[in-house]
C-alpha positions, 0 to 999 in steps of 0.5 A: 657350289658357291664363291665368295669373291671380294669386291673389287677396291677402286684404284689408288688413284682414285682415292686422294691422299690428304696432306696431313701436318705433323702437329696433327699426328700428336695427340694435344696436351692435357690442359694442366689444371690446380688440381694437378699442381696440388696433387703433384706438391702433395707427393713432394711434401709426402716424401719428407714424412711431416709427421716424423719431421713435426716429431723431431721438432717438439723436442728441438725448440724446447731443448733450445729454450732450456740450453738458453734458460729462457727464450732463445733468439727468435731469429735462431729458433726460426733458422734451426726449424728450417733448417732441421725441417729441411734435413729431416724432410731431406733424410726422409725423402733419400730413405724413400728413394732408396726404399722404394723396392721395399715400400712397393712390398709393403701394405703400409708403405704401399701409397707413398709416393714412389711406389704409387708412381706419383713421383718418379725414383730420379726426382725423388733423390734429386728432391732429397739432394737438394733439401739436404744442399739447402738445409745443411747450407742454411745451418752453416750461414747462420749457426755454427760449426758444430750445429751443421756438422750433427745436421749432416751427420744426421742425414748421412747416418739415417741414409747410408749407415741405417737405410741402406746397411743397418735396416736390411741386415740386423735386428739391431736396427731400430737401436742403432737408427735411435742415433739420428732420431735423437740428433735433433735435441743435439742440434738444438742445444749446440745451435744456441750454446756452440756445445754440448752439456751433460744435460743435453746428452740425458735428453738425447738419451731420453729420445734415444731409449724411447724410440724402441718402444716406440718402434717395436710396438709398431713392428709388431703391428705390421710384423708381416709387412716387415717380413714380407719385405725381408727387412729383419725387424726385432719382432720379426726375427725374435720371439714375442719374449724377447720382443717383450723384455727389450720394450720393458727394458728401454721403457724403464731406461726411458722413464730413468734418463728422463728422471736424471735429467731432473737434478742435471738441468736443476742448477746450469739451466733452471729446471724445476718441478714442474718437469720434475713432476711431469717426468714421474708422472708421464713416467709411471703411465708409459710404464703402465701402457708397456707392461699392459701390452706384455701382459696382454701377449703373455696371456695370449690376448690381442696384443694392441700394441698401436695403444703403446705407439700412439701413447709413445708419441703423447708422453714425448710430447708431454715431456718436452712441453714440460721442458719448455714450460720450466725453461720459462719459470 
C-alpha cells in the first residue's frame, strides 16, 4: 500500500511579499496608431451611406441650375451641398441607429457599422443628432425659410414616419419613403427662388415615381434578407405579378413626369431639346430594362433584377445632367 503525501510549503514568512504599484496592476494602453483613426472615420462617414448622399445631389445642383435659368450663386450651391450632405448623411446615420436590430439580421446589412461593432448605438445617434443641428443650422443662416423647413422635414420624415412607422408596418413602404427621397429637388429649387414652381414639383414627381422601380428590383434581389428581418417589403409579401405590375406602372409614370416636365421648364426657365431628347430616349431604355426583368419572371428565368437597379441609377443621372446642360443653353 502506498501514499501520496504533499510536500510540505515553507512558511509565510518565508516568502517575501512584494509591494506591487496600482499602475502595474493595469494592463498598458494600446498605443493608437493612423490606422486606427482611419478606420474609426471610415465607420463614421459609412454611417451616412455616401453613395445614397451623392444620389441625392446629382439631382439638387441641377434643379437649382434650372430654377436659376443658368449658374446659380456659387456661394448657395456650395451651402445647399453642404448643408443637404449634412442632412442626408444625418437621416442615414439616425436610420442606422434605429435599424441596427435589423441590420445585424440581414446579410447586406450585416457590415455596417453598428452591427460590426465598430461604433457604438450611443455615438451613432449622437453623431445623426448632431449632423442634423448643423446642416439644418447651416440652411437657416444662409437660405431661407422654406429651403430649411423641407431640410427638416426631410430628416424627420425619413427617420420617424418611414424608419420607424412605415418600414416595419406596410408594403407600402417604399412609396411613401419616395417623400423624403425626392425632397432634395424641393430643396434645391426653394433654396434659389424662395418657392416652388410647377416644374419643380414635375421633377419631384420624376424622383418620386422612380425610386419603386428602383427599389423593388432591389427587394427582389435580397427578398430573403428583408423577410428574415420581418421588414414587410412589397416583393416579400405580394406576389411576383403584383410585384411586377407595380415596377411596369411607376416606369411608365417616371418616363411620363419626366416627359411633362419638358414644355412645363420650355418658357419660365429654358428648357429645351437637349432634355427633351434625353427624356425619350433615356425613357425608352428604362422602359426596356422593366419590361425585360417581367418578361424574364413571367417566363420563369433568372430574373436579374440588379440589371434594372443599377440602370435606375444611370438613367437619373443621365436625365439630370441633361437638365443642367439645357439649363446652361
Amino acid at each position: 500500500m502506498s501514499t501520496i503525501t504533499e510536500r510540505p510549503h515553507p512558511p509565510a514568512t518565508a516568502r517575501p511579499l512584494v509591494p506591487v504599484a496600482p499602475r502595474d496592476l493595469v494592463p498598458p494602453r494600446r498605443r493608437v496608431g493612423v490606422a486606427d483613426v482611419v478606420a474609426v472615420v471610415k465607420a463614421y462617414v459609412a454611417l451616412t451611406k455616401p453613395r445614397i448622399v451623392e444620389l441625392l445631389l446629382v439631382t439638387t445642383v441641377p434643379a437649382m441650375m434650372l430654377a436659376a435659368g443658368g449658374v446659380p450663386s456659387l456661394w448657395l450651391v456650395a451651402v445647399v451641398l453642404v448643408g443637404g450632405s449634412l442632412a442626408a448623411g444625418a437621416a442615414n446615420a439616425l436610420n442606422c441607429y434605429i435599424d441596427r436590430d435589423i441590420d445585424q439580421v440581414m446579410k447586406r446589412t450585416s457590415r455596417r457599422p453598428l452591427p460590426a461593432h465598430r461604433v457604438s448605438p450611443r455615438s451613432a445617434l449622437a453623431f445623426g443628432l448632431v449632423l442634423g443641428v448643423v446642416s439644418v443650422s447651416l440652411m437657416a443662416a444662409f437660405t431661407n425659410w422654406l429651403a430649411t423647413g423641407l431640410t427638416l422635414a426631410a430628416i424627420v420624415y425619413y427617420d420617424v414616419v418611414y424608419t420607424l412607422w412605415l418600414k416595419r408596418s406596410t408594403p407600402a413602404n417604399t412609396f411613401w419613403g419616395g417623400v423624403c427621397g425626392a425632397a432634395p429637388v424641393l430643396i434645391g429649387w426653394a433654396a434659389v427662388t424662395g418657392g416652388l414652381s410647377t416644374t419643380a414639383w414635375a421633377l419631384f414627381a420624376v424622383v418620386f415615381f422612380w425610386q419603386m422601380p428602383h427599389f423593388y428590383a432591389l427587394a427582389i434581389r435580397f427578398r430573403a434578407d428583408y423577410a428574415r428581418a420581418g421588414i414587410p417589403m412589397l416583393p416579400v409579401v405580394a406576389s411576383q405579378r403584383r410585384v411586377n405590375v407595380e415596377i411596369l406602372l411607376f416606369s411608365w409614370l417616371t418616363v411620363a413626369a419626366s416627359v411633362a416636365v419638358w414644355p412645363l421648364g420650355q418658357d419660365a426657365f429654358g428648357l429645351g431639346p437637349i432634355y427633351g431628347l434625353t427624356a425619350l430616349v433615356t425613357g425608352v431604355l428604362l422602359l426596356r430594362e422593366a419590361y425585360a426583368l417581367v418578361g424574364r419572371a413571367r417566363r420563369g428565368e433568372q430574373m436579374r433584377p440588379m440589371r434594372l437597379f443599377h440602370w435606375t441609377i444611370t438613367y437619373l443621372t443621365i436625365l439630370f445632367i441633361a437638365v443642367a446642360a439645357d439649363a446652361l443653353v
